[in-house]
VEXSE-712536 format. One line per field, with one value per residue: residue number from 1; residue in three letters; y, z, x negated of N, C-alpha, C, O in turn. Coordinates in nm, 3 decimals, m for minus. Last residue first. Layout:
<vextis>
seq [NUM; ...]
type [ALA; ...]
n.y [Y; ...]
n.z [Z; ...]
n.x [X; ...]
ca.y [Y; ...]
ca.z [Z; ...]
ca.x [X; ...]
c.y [Y; ...]
c.z [Z; ...]
c.x [X; ...]
o.y [Y; ...]
o.z [Z; ...]
o.x [X; ...]
</vextis>
This chain:
<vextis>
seq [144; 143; 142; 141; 140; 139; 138; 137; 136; 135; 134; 133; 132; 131; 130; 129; 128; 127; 126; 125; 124; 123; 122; 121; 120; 119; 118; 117; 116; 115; 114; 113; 112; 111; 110; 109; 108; 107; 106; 105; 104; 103; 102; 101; 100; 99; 98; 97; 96; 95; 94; 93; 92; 91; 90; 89; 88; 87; 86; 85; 84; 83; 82; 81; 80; 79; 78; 77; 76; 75; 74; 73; 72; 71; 70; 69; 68; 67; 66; 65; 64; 63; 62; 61; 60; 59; 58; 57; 56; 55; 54; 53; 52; 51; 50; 49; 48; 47; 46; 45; 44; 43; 42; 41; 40; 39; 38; 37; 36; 35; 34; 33; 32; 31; 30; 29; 28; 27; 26; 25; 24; 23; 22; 21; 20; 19; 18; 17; 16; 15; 14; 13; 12; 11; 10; 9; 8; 7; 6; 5; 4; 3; 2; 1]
type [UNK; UNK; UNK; UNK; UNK; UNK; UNK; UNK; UNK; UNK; UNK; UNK; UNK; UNK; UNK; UNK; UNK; UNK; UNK; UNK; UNK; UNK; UNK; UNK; UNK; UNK; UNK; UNK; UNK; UNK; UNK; UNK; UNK; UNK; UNK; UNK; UNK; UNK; UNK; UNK; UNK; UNK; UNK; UNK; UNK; UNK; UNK; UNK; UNK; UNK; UNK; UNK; UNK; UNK; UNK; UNK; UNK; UNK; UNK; UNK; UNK; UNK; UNK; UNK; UNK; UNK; UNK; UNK; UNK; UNK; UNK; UNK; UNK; UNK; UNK; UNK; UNK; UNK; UNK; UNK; UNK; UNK; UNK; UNK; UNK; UNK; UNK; UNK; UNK; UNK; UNK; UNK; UNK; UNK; UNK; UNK; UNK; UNK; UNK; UNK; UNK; UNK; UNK; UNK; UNK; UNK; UNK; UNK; UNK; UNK; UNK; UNK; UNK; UNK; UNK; UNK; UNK; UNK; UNK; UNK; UNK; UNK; UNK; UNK; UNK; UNK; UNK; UNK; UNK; UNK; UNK; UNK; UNK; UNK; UNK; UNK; UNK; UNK; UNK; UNK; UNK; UNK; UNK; UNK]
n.y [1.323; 1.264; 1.003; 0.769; 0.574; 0.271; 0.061; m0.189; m0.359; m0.661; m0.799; m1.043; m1.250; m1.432; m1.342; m1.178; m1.078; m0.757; m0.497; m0.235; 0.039; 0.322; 0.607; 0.694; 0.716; 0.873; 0.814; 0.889; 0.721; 0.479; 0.351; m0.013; m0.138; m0.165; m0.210; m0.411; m0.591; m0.542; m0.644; m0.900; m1.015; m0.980; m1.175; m1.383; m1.373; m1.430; m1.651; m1.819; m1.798; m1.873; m2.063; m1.964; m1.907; m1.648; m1.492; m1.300; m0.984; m0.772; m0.401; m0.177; 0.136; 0.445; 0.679; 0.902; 1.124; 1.352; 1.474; 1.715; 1.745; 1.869; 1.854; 1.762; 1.959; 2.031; 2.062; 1.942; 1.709; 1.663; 1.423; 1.469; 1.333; 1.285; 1.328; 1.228; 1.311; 1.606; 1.642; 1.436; 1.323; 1.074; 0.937; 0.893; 0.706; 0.498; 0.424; 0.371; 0.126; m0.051; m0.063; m0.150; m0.433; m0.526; m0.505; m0.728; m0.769; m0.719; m0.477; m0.393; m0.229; m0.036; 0.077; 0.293; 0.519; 0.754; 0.746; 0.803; 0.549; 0.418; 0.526; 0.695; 0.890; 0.871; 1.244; 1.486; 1.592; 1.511; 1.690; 1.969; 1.986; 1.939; 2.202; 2.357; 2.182; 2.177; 2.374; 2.244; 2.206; 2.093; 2.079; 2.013; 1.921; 2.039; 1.881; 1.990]
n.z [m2.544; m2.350; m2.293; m2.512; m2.451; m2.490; m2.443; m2.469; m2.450; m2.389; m2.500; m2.598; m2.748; m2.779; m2.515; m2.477; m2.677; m2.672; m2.831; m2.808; m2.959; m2.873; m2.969; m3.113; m3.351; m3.402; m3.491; m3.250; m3.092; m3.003; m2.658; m2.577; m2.299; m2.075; m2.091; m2.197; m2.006; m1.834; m2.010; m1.971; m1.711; m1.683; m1.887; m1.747; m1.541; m1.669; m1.814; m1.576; m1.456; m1.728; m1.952; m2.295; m2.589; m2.554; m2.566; m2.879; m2.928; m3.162; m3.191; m3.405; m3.357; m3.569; m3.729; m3.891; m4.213; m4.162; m3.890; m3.696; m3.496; m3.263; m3.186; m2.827; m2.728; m2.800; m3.134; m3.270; m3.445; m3.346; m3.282; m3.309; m3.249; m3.436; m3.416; m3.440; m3.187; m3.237; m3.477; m3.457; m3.711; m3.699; m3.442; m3.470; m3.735; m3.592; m3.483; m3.685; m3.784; m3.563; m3.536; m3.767; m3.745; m3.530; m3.365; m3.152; m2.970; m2.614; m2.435; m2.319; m2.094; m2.148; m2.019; m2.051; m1.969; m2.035; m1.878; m1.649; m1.564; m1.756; m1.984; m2.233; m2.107; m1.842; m1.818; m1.730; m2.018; m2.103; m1.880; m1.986; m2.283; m2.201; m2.083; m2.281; m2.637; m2.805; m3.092; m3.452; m3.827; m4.096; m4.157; m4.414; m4.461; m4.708; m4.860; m4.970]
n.x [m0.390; m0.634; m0.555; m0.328; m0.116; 0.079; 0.375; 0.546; 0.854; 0.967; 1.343; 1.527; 1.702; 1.492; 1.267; 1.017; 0.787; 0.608; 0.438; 0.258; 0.084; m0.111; m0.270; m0.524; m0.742; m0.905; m1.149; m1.298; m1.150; m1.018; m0.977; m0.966; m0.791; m0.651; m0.392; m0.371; m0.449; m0.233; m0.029; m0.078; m0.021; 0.242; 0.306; 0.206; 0.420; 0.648; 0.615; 0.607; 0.876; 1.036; 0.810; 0.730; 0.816; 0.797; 0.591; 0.450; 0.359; 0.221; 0.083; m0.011; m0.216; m0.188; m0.316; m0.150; m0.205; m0.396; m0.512; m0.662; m0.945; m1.073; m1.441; m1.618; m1.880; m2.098; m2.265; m2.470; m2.238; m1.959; m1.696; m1.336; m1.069; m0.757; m0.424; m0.177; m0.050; m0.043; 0.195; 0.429; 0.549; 0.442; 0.479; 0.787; 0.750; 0.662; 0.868; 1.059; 0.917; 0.958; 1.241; 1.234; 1.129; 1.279; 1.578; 1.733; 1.988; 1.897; 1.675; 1.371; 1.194; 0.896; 0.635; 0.353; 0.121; m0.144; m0.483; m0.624; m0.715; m0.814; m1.087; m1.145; m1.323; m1.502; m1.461; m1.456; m1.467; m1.205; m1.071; m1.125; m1.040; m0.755; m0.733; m0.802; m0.817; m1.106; m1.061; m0.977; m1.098; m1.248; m1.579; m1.782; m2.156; m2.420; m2.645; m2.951]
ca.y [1.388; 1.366; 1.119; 0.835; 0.705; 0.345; 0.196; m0.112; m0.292; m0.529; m0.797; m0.968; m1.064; m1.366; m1.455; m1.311; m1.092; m0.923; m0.533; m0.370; m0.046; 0.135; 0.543; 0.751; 0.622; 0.902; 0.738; 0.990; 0.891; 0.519; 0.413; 0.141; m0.098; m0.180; m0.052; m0.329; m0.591; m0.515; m0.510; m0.884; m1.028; m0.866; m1.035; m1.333; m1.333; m1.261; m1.512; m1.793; m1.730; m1.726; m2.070; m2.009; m2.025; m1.665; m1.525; m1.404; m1.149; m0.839; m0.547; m0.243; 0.018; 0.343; 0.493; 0.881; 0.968; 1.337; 1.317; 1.696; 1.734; 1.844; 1.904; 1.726; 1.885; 1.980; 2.099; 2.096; 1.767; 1.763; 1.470; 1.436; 1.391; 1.305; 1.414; 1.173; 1.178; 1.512; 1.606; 1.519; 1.463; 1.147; 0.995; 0.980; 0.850; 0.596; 0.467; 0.464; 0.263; 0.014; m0.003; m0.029; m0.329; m0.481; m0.555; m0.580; m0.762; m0.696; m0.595; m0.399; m0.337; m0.030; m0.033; 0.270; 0.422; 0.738; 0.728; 0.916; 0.603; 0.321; 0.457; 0.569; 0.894; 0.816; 1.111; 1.413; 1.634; 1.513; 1.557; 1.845; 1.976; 1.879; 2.027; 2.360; 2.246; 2.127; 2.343; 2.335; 2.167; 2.188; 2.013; 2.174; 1.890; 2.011; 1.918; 1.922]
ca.z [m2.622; m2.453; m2.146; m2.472; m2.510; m2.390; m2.495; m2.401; m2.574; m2.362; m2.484; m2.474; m2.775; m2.957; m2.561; m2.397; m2.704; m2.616; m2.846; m2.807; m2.904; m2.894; m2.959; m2.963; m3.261; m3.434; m3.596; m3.356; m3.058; m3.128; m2.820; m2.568; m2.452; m2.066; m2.084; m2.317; m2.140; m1.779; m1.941; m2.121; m1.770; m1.620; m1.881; m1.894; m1.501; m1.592; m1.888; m1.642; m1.404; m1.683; m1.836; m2.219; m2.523; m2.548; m2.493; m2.810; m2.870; m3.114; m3.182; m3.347; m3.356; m3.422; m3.736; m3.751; m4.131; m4.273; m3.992; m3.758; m3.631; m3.299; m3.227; m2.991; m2.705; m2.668; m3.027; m3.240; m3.440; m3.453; m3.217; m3.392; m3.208; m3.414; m3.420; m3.557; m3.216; m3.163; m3.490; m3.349; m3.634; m3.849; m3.456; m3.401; m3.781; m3.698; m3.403; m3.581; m3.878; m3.586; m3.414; m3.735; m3.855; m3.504; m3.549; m3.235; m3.107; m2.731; m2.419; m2.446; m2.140; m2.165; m2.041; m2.009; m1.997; m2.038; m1.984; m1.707; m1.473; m1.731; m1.877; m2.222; m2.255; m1.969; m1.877; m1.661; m1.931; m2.166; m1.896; m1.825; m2.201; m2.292; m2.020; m2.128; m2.493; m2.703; m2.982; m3.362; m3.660; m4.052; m4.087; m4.319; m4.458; m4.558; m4.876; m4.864]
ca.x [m0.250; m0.619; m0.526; m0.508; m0.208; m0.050; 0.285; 0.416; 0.733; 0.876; 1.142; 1.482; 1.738; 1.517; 1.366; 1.032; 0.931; 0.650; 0.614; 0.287; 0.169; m0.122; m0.168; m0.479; m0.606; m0.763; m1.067; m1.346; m1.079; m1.114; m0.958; m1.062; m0.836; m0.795; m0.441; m0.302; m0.556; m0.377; 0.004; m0.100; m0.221; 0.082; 0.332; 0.139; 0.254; 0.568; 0.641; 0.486; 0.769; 1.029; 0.914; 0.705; 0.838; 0.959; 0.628; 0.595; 0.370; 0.316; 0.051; 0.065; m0.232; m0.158; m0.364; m0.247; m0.172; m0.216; m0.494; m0.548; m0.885; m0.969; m1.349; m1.530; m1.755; m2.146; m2.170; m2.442; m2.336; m1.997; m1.837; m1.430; m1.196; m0.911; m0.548; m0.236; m0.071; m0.135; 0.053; 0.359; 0.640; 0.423; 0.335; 0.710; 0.802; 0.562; 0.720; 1.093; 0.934; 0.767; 1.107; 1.307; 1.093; 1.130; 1.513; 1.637; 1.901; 2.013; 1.772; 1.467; 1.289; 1.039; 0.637; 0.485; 0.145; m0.007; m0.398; m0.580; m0.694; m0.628; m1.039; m1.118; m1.179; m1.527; m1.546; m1.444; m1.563; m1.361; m1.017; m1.135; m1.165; m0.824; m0.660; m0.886; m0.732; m0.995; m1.134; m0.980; m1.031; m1.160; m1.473; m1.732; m1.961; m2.277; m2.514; m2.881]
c.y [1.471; 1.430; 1.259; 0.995; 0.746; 0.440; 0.303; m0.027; m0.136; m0.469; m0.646; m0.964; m1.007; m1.217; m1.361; m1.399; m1.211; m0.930; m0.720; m0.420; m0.172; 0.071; 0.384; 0.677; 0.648; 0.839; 0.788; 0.915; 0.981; 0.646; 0.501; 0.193; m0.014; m0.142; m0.046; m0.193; m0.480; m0.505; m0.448; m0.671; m0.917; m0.877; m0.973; m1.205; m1.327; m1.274; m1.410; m1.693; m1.740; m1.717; m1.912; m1.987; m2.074; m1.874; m1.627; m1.497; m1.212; m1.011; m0.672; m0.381; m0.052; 0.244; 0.437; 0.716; 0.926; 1.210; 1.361; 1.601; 1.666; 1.851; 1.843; 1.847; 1.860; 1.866; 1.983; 2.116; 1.940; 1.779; 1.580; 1.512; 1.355; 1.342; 1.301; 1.276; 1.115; 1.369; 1.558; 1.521; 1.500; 1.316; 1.106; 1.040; 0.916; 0.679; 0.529; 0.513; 0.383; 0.107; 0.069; 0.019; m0.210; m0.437; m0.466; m0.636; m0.656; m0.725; m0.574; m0.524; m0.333; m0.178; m0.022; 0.152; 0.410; 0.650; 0.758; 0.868; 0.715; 0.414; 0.467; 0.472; 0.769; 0.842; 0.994; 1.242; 1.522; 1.511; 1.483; 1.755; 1.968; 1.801; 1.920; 2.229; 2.274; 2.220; 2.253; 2.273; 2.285; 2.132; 2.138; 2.065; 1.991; 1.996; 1.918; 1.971]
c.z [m2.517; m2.532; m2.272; m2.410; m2.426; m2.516; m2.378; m2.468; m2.453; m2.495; m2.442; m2.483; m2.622; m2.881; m2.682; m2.430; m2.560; m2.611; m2.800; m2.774; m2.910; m2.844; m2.956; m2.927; m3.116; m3.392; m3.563; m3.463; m3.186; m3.150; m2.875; m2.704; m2.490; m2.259; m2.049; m2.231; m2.213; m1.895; m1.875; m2.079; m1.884; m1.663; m1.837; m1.900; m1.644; m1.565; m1.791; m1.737; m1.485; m1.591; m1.809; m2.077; m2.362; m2.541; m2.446; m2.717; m2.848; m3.059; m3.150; m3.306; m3.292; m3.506; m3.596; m3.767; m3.992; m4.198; m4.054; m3.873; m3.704; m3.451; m3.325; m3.059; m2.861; m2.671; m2.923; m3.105; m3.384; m3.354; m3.386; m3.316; m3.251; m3.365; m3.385; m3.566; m3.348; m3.143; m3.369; m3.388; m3.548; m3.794; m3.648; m3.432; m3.655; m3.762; m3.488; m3.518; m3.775; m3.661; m3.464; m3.630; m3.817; m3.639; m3.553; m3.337; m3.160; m2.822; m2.564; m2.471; m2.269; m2.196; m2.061; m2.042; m1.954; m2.081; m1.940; m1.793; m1.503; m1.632; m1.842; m2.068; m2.214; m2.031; m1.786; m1.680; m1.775; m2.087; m2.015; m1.854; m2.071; m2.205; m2.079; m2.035; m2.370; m2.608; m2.944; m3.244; m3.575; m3.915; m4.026; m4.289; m4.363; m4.538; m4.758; m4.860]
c.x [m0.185; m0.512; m0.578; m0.449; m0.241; m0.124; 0.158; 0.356; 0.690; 0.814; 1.075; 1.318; 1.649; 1.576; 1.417; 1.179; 0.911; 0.766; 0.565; 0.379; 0.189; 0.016; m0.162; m0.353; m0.614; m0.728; m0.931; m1.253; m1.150; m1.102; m1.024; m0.981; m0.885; m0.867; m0.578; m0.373; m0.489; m0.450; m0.186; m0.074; m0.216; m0.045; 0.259; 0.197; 0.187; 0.441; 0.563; 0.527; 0.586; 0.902; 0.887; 0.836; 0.762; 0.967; 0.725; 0.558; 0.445; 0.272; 0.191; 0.044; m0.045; m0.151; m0.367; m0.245; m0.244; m0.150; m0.341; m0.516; m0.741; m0.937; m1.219; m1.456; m1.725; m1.989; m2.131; m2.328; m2.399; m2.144; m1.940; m1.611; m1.322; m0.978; m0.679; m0.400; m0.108; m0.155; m0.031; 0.233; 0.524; 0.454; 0.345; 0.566; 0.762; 0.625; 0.621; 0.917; 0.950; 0.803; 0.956; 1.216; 1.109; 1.071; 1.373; 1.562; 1.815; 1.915; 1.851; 1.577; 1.358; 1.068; 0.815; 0.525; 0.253; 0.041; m0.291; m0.458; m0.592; m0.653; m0.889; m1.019; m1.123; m1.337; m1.522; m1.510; m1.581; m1.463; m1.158; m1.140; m1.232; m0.992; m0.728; m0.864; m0.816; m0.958; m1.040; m1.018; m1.029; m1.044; m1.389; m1.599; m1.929; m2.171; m2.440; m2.737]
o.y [1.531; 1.544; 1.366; 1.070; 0.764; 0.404; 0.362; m0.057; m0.046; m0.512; m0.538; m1.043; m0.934; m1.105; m1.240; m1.509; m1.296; m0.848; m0.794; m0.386; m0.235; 0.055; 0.325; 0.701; 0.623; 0.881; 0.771; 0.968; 1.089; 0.680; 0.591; 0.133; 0.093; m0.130; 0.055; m0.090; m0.444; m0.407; m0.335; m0.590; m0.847; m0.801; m0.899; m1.114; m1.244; m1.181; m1.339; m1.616; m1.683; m1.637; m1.842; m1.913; m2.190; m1.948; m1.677; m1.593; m1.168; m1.103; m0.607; m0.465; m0.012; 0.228; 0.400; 0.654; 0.918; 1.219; 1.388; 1.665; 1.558; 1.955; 1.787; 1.935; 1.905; 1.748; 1.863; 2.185; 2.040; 1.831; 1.539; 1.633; 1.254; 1.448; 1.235; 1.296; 0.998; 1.317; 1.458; 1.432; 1.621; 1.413; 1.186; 1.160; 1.015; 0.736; 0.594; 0.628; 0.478; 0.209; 0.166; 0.114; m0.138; m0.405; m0.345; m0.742; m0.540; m0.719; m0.466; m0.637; m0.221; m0.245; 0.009; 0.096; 0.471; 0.638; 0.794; 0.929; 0.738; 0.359; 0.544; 0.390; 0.780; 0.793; 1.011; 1.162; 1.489; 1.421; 1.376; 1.714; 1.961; 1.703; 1.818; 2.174; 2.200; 2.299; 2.232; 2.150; 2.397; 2.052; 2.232; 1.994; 2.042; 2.057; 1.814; 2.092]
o.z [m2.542; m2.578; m2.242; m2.448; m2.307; m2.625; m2.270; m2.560; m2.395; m2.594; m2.463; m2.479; m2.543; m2.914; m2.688; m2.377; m2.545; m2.567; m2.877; m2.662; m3.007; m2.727; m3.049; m2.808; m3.032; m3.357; m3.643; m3.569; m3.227; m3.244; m2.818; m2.804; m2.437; m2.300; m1.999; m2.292; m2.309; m1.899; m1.882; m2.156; m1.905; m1.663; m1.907; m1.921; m1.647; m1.567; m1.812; m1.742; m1.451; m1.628; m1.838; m2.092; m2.326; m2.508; m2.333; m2.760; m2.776; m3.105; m3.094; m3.380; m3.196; m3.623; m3.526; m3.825; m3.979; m4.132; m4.010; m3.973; m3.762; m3.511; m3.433; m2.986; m2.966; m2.636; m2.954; m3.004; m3.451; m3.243; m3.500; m3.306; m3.238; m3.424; m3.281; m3.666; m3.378; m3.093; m3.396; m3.355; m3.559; m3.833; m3.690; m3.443; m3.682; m3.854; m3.456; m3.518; m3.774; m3.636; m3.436; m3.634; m3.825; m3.636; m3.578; m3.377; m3.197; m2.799; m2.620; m2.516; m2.301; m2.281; m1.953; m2.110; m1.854; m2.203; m1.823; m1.791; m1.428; m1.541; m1.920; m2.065; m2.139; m1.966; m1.664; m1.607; m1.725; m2.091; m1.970; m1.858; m2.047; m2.144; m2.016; m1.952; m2.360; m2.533; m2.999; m3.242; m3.607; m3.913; m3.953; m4.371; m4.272; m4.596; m4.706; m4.855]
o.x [m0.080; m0.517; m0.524; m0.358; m0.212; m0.169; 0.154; 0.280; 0.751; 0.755; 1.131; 1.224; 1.709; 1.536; 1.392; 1.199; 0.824; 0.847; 0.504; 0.420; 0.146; 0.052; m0.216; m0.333; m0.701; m0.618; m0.839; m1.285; m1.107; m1.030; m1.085; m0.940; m0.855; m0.982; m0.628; m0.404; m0.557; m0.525; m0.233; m0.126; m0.315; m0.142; 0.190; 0.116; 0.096; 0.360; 0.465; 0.431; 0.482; 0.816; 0.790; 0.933; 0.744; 1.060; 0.735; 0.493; 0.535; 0.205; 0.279; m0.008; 0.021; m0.118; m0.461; m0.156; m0.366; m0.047; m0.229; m0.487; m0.747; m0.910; m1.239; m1.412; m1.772; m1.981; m2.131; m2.337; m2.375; m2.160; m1.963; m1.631; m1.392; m1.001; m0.664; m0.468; m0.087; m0.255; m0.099; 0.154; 0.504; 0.389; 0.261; 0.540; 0.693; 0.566; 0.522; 0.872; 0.871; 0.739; 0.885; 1.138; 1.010; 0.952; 1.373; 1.513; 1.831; 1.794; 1.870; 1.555; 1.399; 1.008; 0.865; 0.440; 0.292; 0.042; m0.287; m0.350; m0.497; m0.590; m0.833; m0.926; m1.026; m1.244; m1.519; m1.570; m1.688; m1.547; m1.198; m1.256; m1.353; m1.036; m0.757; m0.936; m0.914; m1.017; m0.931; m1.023; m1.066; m0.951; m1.421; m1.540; m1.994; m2.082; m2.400; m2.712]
</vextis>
């Protein structure tokens, strides 16, 4: 019988509240934000820029990984972290239907579950509501 040896470390004590508290998942703990973006943007640069952050902080490319035996996860460190990007355009609809798809699309971005034994702890989402004006929403997991 052959064993896999997983190389990680415990959770934080912040960590392991926040685990313990349960469910990972829920819009109560997360970290969420929502930034205007006015002017041309060139949404290659954005997503390169957003994945040079997660390449610099390992906690945004860690894993929790459930180990057999043990009650809590253990932290594993990804060469590559696997945020999710997403994009909408908005931009043909009237301003007061923009905002309210705006709040519908702000409610489903922090209702999302993340894949905490795959490492995605990160989700972004870039709505364009006209070529130079748009949100980009970011939500991580109450573990980073």
């Amino acid at each position: 019988m052959q064993q896999e040896v997983i190389e990680g470390y415990r959770l934080s004590p912040q960590q392991e509240y926040l685990w313990l508290l349960g469910p990972q998942d829920g819009a109560a703990y997360r970290t969420q934000c929502a930034l205007r973006l006015e002017g041309e943007l060139q949404k290659s640069f954005l997503q390169e820029a957003l994945q040079e952050v997660v390449a610099q902080h390992e906690i945004l490319r860690t894993a929790f990984r459930d180990v057999p035996g043990m009650n809590l996860p253990l932290q594993v460190i990804l060469e590559h972290g696997p945020w999710s990007w997403r994009e909408v355009d908005l931009s043909e609809l009237a301003e007061t239907e923009q905002s309210s798809q705006l709040a519908a699309l702000e409610r489903s971005e922090s209702q999302r579950v993340f894949n905490h034994e795959q490492g995605e702890v990160l989700y972004a989402c870039l709505a364009m509501l006209a070529p130079a004006r748009h949100v980009l929403m970011l939500n991580i997991s109450p573990l980073c």
